[in-house]
N, C-alpha and C positions, 0 to 999 in steps of 0.2 A: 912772541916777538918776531920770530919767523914767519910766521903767516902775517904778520901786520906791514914787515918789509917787503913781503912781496906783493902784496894790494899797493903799498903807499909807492913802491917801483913801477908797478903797472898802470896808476894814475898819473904820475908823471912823464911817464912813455904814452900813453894817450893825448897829454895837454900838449907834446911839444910836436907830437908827430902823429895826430890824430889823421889828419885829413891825409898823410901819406898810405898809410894802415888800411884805413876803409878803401881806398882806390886801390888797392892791393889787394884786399877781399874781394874786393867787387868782380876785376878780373878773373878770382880762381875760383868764385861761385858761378859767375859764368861761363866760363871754360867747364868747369867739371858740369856744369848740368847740362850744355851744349854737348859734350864728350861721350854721357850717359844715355843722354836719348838715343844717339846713332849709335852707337857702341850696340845697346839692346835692341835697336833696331836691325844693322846687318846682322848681328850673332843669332834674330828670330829666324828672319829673312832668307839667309843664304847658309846655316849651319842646322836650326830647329826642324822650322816647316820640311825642309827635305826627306828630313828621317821619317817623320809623322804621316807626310803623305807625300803622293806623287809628284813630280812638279809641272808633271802637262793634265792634271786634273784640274776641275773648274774651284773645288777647296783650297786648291793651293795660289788659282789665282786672288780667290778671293779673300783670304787673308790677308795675303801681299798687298790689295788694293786699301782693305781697311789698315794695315800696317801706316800705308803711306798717307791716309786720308788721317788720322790720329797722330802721326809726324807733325803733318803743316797744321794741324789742329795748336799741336806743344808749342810746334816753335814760333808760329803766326802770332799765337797770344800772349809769347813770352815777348815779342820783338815789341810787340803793342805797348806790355805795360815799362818796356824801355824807354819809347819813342814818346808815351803819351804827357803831356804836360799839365802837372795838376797845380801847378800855381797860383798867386794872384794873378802874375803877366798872363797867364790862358784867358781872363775873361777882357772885353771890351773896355776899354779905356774910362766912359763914364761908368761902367759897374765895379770898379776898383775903388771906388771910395760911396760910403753910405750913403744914400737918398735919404732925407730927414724923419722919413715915418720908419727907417728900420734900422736907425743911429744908434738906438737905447740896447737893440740885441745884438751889433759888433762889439767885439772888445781887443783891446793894444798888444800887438806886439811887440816887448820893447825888446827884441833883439832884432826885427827888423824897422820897429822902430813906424807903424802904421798900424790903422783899423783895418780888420780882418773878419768875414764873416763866423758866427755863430757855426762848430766844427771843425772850425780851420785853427791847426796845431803848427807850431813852428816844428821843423826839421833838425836836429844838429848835422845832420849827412848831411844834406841837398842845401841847407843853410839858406834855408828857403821855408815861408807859412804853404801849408797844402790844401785846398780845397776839402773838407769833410777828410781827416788825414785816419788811415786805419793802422798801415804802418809801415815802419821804412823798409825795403824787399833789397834784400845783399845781390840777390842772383839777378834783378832785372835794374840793379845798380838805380834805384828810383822810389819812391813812394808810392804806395798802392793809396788810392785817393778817390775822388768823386769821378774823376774821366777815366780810370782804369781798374775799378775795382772790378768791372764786368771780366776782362781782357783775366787778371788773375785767377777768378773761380772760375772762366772756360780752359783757363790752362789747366789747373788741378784736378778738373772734372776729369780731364784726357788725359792726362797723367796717370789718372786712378784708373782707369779704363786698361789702356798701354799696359800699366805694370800689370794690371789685374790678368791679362791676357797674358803675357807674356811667363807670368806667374803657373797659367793652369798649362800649357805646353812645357815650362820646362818642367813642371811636374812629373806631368805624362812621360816627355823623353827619360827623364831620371828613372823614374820607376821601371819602364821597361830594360834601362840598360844597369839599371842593380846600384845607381850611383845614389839615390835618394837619401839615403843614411851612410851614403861612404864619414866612414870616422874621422871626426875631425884633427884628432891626434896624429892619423899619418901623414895629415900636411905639414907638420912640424919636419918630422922624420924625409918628407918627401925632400924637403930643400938638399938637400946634402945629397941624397943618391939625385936629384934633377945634375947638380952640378956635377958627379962623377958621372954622369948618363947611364945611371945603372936601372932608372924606372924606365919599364916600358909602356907603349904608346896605349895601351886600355886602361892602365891604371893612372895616368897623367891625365887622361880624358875627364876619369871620374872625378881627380881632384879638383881639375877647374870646373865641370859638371855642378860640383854637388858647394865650391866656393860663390859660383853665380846663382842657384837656384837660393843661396841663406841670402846672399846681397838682393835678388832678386826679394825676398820675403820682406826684410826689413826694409827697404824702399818702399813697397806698397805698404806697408804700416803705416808708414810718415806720411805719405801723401795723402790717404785716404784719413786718417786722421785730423791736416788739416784741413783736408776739402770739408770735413764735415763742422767742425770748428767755424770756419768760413760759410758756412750753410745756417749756423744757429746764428751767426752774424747777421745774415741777409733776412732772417725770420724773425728778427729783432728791429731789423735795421738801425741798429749798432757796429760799432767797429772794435778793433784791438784794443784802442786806444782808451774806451770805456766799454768795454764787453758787457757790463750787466744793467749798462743803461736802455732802458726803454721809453725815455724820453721821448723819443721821434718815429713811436712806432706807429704805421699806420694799418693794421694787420699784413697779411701774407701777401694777398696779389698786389698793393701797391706799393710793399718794401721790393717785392722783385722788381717791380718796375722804377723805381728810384734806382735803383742797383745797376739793373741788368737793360732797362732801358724800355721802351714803349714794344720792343718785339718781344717781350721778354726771354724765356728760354729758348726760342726761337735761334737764339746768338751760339746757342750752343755748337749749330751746326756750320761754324766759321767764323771766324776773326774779321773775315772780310764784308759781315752782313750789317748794315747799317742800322743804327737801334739807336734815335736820338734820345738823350736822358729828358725828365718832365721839366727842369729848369738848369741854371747854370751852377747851383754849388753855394749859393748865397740864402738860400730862402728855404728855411725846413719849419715844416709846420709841428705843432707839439702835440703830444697824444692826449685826447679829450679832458683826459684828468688832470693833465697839465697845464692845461691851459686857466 
């Protein structure tokens, strides 16, 4: 009866203050992923690479360069699939309603209350149909869709890269400074002599050391988890929304290129590289057998 009051309290707190809730998420997903890139980026930057190497060697410029080049990588293609609009309102005014040879493969949204291309799922967030809809994304407060599905897996790819690096230096610093396996149980213990200022400054080193280096691991886990998730999507071309559908597969190089665009992984190397999709989000052909 307990666990049934607290479902039937948490559905009624969603019904009445749903859309308060997600706009509140949205913010502290974005804050906290905005917070975490820089964060791991100056604690590489200006605390890691120093110890590891010089800082007038040409290694250490050139990390710092790829640091910064993998930065606008993250946040370029986060801001993208912020900005990008995967709507009906994105396409042209007569493409918003069926031509009579592709009427029979739209079907109604009756919560917006219109014909909608084949793919395209209504939103409860965005309270809005999305063009080919994969799924609705907290952190870029938007739906990942047919205009920005590219903009998400170049974010994850650099994500997974970022952590991945940032992962094998603080490795390296840990192990050489003995914090690698600092025990987790003195962090407990540490709170209380931090406050009486009884720990000193090697051993506080190691506890935040070897607390970044676990945060540090299970970040890359996640990421790279669903960069890859996100990769068996594009090799299907499929979405979240129907992962094990294979319906509209057209094999490998023209799912990347529905996805990722006519440059295809080409995009990898910037947010800012133009890569027109093959059509607008209305028109998906079926896999042979489907047909």
């Amino acid at each position: 009866m307990c666990l049934f009051r607290i479902f039937d309290y948490r559905f009624r707190l969603m019904k009445s203050h749903g859309d308060r809730i997600i706009n509140i998420l949205h913010v502290i997903s974005f804050t906290l992923l905005m917070a975490m890139s820089l964060f791991f980026f100056i604690y590489e930057v200006w605390f890691i690479l120093p110890i590891l190497c010089e800082t007038k060697s040409w290694s250490y410029t050139f990390y710092c360069s790829l640091s910064m080049y993998i930065l606008h990588n993250i946040i370029g293609n986060f801001l993208m699939c912020w900005l990008t609009d995967n709507s009906m309102k994105s396409l042209p005014n007569y493409r918003q309603h069926p031509p009579p040879t592709e009427a029979s493969f739209w079907h109604l949204c009756t919560k917006c209350q219109m014909m909608v291309p084949p793919r395209s799922w209504h939103c409860q967030a965005c309270k809005r149909c999305t063009l080919k809809r994969d799924h609705h994304c907290t952190f870029a407060a938007n739906c990942i869709g047919h205009n920005n599905h590219r903009y998400f897996i170049c974010m994850l790819f650099h994500m997974s890269v970022g952590c991945g690096l940032c992962l094998v230096f603080n490795t390296i610093e840990s192990y050489y400074a003995k914090s690698l396996f600092f025990a987790d149980s003195l962090i407990l213990f540490s709170i209380w002599g931090l406050i009486r200022q009884e720990i000193v400054d090697e051993h506080l080193w190691h506890i935040v050391s070897s607390c970044i280096i676990k945060l540090n691991f299970i970040l890359t886990a996640l990421v790279i988890a669903q960069l890859v998730y996100q990769l068996i999507i594009l090799s299907r071309n499929s979405s979240c929304h129907r992962f094990k559908d294979c319906t509209y597969d057209q094999g490998f190089k023209k799912n990347v290129e529905l996805i990722m665009g006519r440059r295809k992984f080409w995009v990898l190397l910037s947010p800012l590289l133009d890569s027109p999709l093959p059509h607008d989000g209305t028109k998906w052909q079926l896999t042979k057998h489907h047909l």
